[in-house]
C-alpha positions as CSV (number, residue, x, y, z in Angstrom):
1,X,22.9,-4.1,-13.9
2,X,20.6,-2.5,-11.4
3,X,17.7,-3.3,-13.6
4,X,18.1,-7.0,-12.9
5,X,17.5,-6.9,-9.3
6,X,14.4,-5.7,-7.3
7,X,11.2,-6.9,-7.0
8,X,9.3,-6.6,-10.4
9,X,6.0,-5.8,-9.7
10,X,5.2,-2.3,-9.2
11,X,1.6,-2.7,-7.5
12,X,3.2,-6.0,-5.0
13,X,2.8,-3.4,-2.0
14,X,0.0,-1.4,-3.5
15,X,-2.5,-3.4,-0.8
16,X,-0.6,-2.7,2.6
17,X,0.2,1.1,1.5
18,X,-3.3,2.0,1.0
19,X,-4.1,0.2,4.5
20,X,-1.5,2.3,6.0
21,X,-2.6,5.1,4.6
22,X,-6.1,5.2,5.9
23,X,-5.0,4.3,9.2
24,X,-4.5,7.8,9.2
25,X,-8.2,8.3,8.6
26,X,-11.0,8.4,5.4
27,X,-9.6,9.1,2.3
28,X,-10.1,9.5,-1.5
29,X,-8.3,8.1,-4.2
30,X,-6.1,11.2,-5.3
31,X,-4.7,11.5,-1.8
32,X,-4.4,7.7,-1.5
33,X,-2.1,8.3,-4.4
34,X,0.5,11.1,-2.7
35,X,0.5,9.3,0.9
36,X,1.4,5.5,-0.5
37,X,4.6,7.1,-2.9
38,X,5.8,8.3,1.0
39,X,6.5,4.7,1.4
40,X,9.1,4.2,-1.2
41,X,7.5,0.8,-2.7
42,X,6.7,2.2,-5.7
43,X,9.2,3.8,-8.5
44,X,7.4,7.2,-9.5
45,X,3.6,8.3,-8.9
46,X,1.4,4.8,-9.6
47,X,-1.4,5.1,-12.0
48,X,-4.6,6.7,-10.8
49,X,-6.1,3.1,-12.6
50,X,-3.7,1.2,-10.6
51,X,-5.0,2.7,-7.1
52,X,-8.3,1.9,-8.1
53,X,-8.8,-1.4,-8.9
54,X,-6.9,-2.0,-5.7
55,X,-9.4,-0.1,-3.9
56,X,-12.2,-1.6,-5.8
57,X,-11.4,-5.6,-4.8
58,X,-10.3,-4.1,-1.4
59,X,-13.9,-3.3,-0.8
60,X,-15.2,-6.5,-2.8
61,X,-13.0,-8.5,0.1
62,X,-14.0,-6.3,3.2
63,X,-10.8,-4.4,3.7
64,X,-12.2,-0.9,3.0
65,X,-15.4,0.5,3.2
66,X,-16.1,3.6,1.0
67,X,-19.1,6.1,1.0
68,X,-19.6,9.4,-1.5
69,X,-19.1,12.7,0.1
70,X,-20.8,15.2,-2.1
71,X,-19.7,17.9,0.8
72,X,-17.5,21.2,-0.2
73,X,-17.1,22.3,-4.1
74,X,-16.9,20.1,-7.0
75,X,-17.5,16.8,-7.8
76,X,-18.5,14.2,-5.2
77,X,-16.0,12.0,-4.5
78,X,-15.8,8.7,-3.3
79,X,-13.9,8.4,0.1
80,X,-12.5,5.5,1.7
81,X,-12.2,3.7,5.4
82,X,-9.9,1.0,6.6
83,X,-12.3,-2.3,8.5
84,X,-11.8,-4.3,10.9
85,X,-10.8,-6.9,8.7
86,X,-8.2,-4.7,6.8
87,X,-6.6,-3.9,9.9
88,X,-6.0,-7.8,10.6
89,X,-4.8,-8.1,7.4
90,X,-2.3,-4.7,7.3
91,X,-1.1,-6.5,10.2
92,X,-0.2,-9.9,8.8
93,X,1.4,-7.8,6.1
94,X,3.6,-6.2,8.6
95,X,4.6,-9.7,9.8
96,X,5.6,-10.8,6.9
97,X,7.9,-7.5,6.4
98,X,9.2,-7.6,9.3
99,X,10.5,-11.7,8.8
100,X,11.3,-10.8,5.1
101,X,13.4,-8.1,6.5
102,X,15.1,-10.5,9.1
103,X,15.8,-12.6,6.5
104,X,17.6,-9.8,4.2
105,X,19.5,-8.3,6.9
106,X,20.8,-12.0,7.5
107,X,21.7,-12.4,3.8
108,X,23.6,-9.2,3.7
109,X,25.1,-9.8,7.1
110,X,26.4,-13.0,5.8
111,X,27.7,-11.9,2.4
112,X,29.2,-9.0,4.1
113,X,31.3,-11.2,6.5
114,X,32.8,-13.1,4.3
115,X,35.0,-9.7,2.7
């Protein structure tokens, strides 16, 4: 039964998580991927592909900004930086969660007072 319920699409909070997550500063795409499971919106680890085709339109829109750091050992890596823009718009997400959660809580509330 538990499998009938739930949102269904695992990536439908992949955009706000990765904003969150580089509010805490630049970041590359592997640690993107251990800080957004933190937020419990996804069921398991996401797919490395998953994170970055996210990433990829994030930049195409102006939400992110990315350079290559070539610094330390190994492979360069490309590392990534919230705007301006994807601040505004990690914000608007938070609206929305905060009056979808309203909403829930008013759902359950209701169901729950009628036992």
């Amino acid at each position: 039964m538990s499998d009938k319920i739930g949102p269904g699409k695992p990536d439908r909070y992949m955009q706000p998580s990765i904003l969150m997550a580089l509010l805490d500063g630049k970041s590359h795409g592997y640690e993107l991927l251990q800080h957004i499971a933190e937020y419990g919106f996804l069921k398991g680890d996401a797919p490395p592909g998953m994170i970055y085709r996210h990433l990829r339109q994030m930049e195409e829109e102006g939400l992110v900004s990315s350079q290559w750091d070539a610094t330390g050992s190994g492979p360069a890596k490309r590392v990534y930086a919230v705007t301006d823009e994807g601040r505004e718009v990690l914000d608007a997400w938070v609206g929305y969660m905060e009056r979808q959660a309203a909403a829930l809580t008013a759902f359950a509330k209701r169901y729950r007072d009628r036992e």
